[in-house]
C-alpha positions in Angstrom: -87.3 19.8 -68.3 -86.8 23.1 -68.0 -88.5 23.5 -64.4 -86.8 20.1 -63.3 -83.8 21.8 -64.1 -84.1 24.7 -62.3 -85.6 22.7 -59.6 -82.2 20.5 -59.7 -79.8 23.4 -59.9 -81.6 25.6 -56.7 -81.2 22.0 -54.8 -77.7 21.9 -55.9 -77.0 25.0 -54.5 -78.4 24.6 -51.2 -77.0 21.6 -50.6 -73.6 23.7 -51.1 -74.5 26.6 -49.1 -74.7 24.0 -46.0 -71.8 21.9 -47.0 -70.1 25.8 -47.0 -71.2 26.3 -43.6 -70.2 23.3 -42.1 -66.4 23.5 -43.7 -66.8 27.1 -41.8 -67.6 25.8 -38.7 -65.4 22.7 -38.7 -62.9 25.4 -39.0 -63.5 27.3 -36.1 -63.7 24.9 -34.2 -60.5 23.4 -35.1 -59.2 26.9 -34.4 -60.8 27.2 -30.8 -59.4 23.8 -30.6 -55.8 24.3 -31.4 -56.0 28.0 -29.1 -57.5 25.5 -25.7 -54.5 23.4 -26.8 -51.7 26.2 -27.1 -53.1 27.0 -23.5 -52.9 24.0 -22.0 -49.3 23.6 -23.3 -48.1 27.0 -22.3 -50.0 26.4 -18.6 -48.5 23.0 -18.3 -45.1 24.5 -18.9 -45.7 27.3 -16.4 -47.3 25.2 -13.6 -44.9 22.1 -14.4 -40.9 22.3 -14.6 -41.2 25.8 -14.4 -42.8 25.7 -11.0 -41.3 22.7 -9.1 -40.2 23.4 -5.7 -37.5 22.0 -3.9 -38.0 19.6 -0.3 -35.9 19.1 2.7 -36.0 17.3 5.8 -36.9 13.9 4.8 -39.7 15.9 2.7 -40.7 17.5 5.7 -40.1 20.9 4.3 -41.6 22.6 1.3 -39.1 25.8 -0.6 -41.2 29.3 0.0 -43.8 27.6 2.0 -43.7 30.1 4.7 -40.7 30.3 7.5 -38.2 32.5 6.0 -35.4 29.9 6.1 -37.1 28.5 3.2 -38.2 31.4 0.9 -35.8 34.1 -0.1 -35.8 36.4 3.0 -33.0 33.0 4.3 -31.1 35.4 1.9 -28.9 38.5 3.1 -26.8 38.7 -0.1 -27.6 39.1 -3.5 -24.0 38.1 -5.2 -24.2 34.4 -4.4 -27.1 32.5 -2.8 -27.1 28.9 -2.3 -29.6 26.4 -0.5 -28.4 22.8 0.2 -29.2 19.8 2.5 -27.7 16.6 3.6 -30.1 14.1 5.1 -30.9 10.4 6.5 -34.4 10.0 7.5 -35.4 7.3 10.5 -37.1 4.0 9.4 -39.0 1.7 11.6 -36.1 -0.7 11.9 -33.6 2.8 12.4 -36.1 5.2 14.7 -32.8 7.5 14.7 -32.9 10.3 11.8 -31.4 13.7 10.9 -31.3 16.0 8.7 -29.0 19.2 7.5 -30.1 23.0 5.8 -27.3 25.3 4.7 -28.5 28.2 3.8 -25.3 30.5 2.6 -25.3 33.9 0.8 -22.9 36.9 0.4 -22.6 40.2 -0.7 -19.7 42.7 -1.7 -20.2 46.0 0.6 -17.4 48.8 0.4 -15.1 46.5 -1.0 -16.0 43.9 1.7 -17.3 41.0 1.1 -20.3 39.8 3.8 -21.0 36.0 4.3 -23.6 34.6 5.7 -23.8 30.9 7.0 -26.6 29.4 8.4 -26.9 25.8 9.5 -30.2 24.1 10.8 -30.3 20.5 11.8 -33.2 18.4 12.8 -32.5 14.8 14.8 -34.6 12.3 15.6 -34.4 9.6 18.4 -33.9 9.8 22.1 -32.5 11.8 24.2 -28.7 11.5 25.7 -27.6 8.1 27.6 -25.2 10.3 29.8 -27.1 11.7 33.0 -25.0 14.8 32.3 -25.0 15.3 28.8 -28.7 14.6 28.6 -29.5 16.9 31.1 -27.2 19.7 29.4 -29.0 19.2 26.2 -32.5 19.3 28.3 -31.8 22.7 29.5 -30.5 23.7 26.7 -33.3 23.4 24.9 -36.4 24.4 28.2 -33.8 26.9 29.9 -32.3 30.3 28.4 -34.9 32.4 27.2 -37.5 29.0 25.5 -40.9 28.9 25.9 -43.8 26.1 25.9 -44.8 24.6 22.5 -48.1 26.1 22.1 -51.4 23.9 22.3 -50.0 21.4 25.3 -47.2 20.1 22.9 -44.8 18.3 25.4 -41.9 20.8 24.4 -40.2 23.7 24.0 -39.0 26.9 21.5 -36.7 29.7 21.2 -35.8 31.9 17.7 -33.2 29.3 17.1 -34.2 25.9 18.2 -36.8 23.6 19.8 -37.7 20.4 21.4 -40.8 17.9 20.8 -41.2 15.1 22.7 -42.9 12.4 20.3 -46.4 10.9 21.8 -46.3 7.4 23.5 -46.7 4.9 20.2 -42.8 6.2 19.3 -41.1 5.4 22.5 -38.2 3.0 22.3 -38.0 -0.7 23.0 -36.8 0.2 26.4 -39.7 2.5 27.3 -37.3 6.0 26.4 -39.2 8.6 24.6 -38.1 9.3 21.3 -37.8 13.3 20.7 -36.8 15.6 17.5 -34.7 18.6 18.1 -34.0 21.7 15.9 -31.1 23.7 16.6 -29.7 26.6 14.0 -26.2 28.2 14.2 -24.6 31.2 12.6 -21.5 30.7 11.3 -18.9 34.0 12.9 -17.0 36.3 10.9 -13.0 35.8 12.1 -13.6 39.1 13.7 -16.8 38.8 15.6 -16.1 38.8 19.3 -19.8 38.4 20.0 -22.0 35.0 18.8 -24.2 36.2 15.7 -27.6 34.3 16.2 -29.5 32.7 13.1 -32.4 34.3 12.2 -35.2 31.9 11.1 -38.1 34.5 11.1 -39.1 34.1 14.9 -40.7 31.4 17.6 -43.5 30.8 15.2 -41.7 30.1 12.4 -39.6 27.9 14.1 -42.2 25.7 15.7 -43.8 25.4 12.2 -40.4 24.0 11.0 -40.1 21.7 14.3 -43.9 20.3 14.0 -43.7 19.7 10.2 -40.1 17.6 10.7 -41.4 15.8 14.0 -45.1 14.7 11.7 -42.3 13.3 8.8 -39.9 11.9 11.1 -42.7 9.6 12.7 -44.4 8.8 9.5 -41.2 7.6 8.0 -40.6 5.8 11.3 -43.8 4.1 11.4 -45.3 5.6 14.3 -46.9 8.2 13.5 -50.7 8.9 15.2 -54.4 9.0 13.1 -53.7 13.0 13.4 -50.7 14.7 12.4 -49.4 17.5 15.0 -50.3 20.8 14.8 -50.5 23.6 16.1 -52.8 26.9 15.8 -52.8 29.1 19.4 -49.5 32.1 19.2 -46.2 30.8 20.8 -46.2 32.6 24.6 -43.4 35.3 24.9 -40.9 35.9 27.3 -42.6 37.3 30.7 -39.9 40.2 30.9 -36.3 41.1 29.2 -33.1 40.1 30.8 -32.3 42.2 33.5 -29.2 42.7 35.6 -28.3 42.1 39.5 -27.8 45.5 40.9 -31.3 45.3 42.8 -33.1 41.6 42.5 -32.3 38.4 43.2 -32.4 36.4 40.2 -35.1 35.9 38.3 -36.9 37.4 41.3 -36.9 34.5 43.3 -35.6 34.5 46.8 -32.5 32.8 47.8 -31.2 33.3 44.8 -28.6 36.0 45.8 -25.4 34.9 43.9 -23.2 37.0 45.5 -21.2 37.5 42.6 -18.1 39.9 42.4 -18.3 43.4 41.5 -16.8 42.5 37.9 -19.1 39.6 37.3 -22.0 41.3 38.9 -21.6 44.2 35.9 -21.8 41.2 33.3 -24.2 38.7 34.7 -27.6 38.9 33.8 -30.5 36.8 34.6 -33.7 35.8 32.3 -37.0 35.0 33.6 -38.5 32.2 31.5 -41.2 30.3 31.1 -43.6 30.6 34.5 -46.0 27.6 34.0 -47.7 25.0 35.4 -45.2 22.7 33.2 -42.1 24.4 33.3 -40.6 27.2 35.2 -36.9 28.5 34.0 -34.3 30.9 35.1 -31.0 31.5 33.7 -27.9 33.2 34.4 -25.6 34.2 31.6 -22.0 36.5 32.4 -19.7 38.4 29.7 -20.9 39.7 26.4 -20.6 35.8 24.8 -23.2 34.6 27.1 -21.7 32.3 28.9 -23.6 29.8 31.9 -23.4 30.9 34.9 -26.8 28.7 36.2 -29.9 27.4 34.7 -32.6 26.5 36.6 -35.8 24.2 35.6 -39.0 22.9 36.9 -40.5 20.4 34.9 -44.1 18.7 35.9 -45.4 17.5 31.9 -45.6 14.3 31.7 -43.9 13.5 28.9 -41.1 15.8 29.2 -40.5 14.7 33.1 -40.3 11.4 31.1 -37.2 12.1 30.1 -35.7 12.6 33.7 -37.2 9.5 35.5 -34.6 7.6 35.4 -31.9 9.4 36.4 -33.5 10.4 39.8 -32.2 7.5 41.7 -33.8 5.6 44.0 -33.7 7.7 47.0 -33.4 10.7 48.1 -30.6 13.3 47.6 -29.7 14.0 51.2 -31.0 14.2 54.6 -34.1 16.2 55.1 -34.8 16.0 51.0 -38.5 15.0 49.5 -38.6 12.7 46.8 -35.9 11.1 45.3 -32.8 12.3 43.0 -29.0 13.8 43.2 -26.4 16.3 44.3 -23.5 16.0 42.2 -20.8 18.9 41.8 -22.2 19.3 37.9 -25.9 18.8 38.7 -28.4 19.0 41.0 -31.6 17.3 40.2 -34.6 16.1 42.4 -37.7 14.4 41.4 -40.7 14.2 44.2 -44.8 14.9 43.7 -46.0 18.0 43.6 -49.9 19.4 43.0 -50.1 15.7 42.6 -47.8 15.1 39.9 -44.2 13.7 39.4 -42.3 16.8 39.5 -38.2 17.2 38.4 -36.2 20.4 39.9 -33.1 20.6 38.0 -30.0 23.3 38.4 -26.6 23.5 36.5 -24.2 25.4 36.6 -21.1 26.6 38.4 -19.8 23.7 41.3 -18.9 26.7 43.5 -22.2 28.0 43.9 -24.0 24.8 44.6 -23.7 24.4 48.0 -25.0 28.2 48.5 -28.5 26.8 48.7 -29.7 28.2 45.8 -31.2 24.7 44.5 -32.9 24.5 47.9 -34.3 27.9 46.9 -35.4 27.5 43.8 -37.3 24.0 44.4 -39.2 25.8 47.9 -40.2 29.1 45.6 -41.9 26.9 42.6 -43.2 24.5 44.5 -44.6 27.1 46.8 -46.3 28.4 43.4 -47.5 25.2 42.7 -49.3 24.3 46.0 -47.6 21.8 47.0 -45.4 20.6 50.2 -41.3 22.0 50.2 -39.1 19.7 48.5 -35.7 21.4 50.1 -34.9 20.5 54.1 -34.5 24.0 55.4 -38.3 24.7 54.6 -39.7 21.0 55.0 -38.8 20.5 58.5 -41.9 19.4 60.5 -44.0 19.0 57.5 -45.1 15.4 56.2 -45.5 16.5 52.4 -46.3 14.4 49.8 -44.6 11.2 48.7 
């Protein structure tokens, strides 16, 4: 009895020792339990509302995702800071889309207060009916200081605005290509006499902005290819600065010899541009706001010289001309082969300097670049060219 007794009491107390232990561990366990869940709540609150980012263009565009238009260097003040857009994104039965960023801060500064207002706006669709307007909104886009999209991207960019012309699959039902444009505008101060220019962080953050719109734009579209667009190579730069007339002609090419006045010839100056086998550029801008003077283009990719092909005409410009295309007092514009490509030469500006020859100059100095026959009459004479 005695020894069963014992023998029942030691059992006893085993069997409470491990019961003890396992209440123990069921409690630390329920304590590392309730700690993984504490985290998971507190990192669920950090990562989730907490951490939501805002979109624009159709989605295109991610807030702080790299150009500065979207993070808080878009900011110059500190007292008031606002970020807003206004959109309406293409469809497959509407290929036409656009879309708005204000970004608008300002700042008290010795009892002044500073504003800033910047605008960006993205469309999508094609380019301009109107022969003139469309070829205004060409150049201004290829001309004045742009250069090539990098990686063959039919298109151009500047610190303030670009051009991409969409691939093939996106044309319209008429065969027009379909492009997207970015353009971003400062709003002035009542007192600026000079136009302030947006800054959206430079060339490559603006082609980052155009390519990520143009990839949206087609997907919501419906036409958008296996591979989004992209680009990884450096945007090119500018082959010189601006530089005035008191010793070259412009853009260093010759013929081009304005003649200007001694007033204008102090406020003109001229800007080499892009110098490619695509595109060539030169501009001519007079007073402190910039204003045209000329713009000059070459364009030989294909899918930009798209956008020209139909308002070349069906024959040629005048007597002695190669290739087909127009004189008019606005434009001049001229479309022939070259190095075994459609080629378009294309000059606005001022009326009174048009029949100067300077056209006929430009087109015989690129296309003497690009090894093929003169386009203009003075240099063509006596020489069968290409057709």
């Amino acid at each position: 009895m005695t020894g069963e007794s014992r023998a029942g009491r030691f059992g006893r107390a085993r069997a409470f020792g491990r019961g003890l232990i396992r209440t123990r561990r069921r409690a630390v366990t329920s304590g590392a339990v309730m700690v993984v869940l504490v985290a998971g709540v507190g990192t669920w609150a950090f990562q989730g509302p907490l951490a939501s980012k805002d979109h624009y263009c159709w989605g295109a565009w991610e807030q702080d995702s790299g150009p500065d238009i979207l993070g808080d260097a878009a900011f110059t003040g500190d007292d008031a800071r606002s970020r807003t857009s206004k959109e309406a994104p293409p469809t497959s039965g509407k290929p036409t889309g656009s879309c708005t960023l204000a970004v608008r801060s300002s700042r008290v500064y010795s009892g002044d207060e500073l504003v800033q207002d910047t605008t960006v706006t993205v469309k999508y669709g094609r380019a301009p009916k109107d022969a003139g307007t469309r070829l205004t909104w060409l150049s201004d886009h290829l001309g004045n200081g742009a250069m090539p999209l990098p990686d063959g991207l039919p298109g151009a960019v500047a610190g303030a605005r670009g051009l991409l012309v969409l691939p093939k699959r996106c044309d319209t039902r008429d065969g027009r290509p379909t492009a997207v444009t970015l353009d971003a505008q400062e709003r002035p101060e009542p007192d600026d006499v000079i136009t302030r220019s947006p800054d959206l962080g430079g060339s490559r953050m603006v082609t980052e902005l155009l390519v990520k719109a143009a990839n949206k734009g087609m997907e919501k579209a419906g036409c958008a290819p296996a591979e989004p667009l992209r680009t990884t190579s450096p945007v090119l730069t500018l082959p010189e600065k601006s530089e005035t007339f008191y010793s070259d002609p412009a853009c260093r090419i010759n013929g081009l010899d304005l003649d200007l006045d001694e007033e204008l010839e102090r406020q003109a100056r001229y800007q080499v541009g892009a110098v490619t086998a695509d595109v060539q550029s030169c501009s001519v801008r007079t007073g402190r706001a910039d204003v045209q003077f000329l713009d000059a283009l070459m364009v030989a990719h294909p899918r930009i010289d798209a956008l020209l092909k139909d308002l070349a005409g069906d024959k040629a410009p005048a007597r002695g001309w190669r290739g087909k295309g127009v004189l008019a007092s606005d434009h001049q514009l001229v479309r022939a082969r070259c190095a075994g490509r459609p080629t378009t030469f294309l000059m606005l500006g001022a009326p009174a300097y048009a029949a100067k020859g300077h056209f006929a100059a430009f087109t015989d100095a690129v296309s003497q670049r690009l090894g093929c026959a003169a386009v203009a009459p003075a240099a063509s004479a006596g020489t069968e060219g290409e057709h």
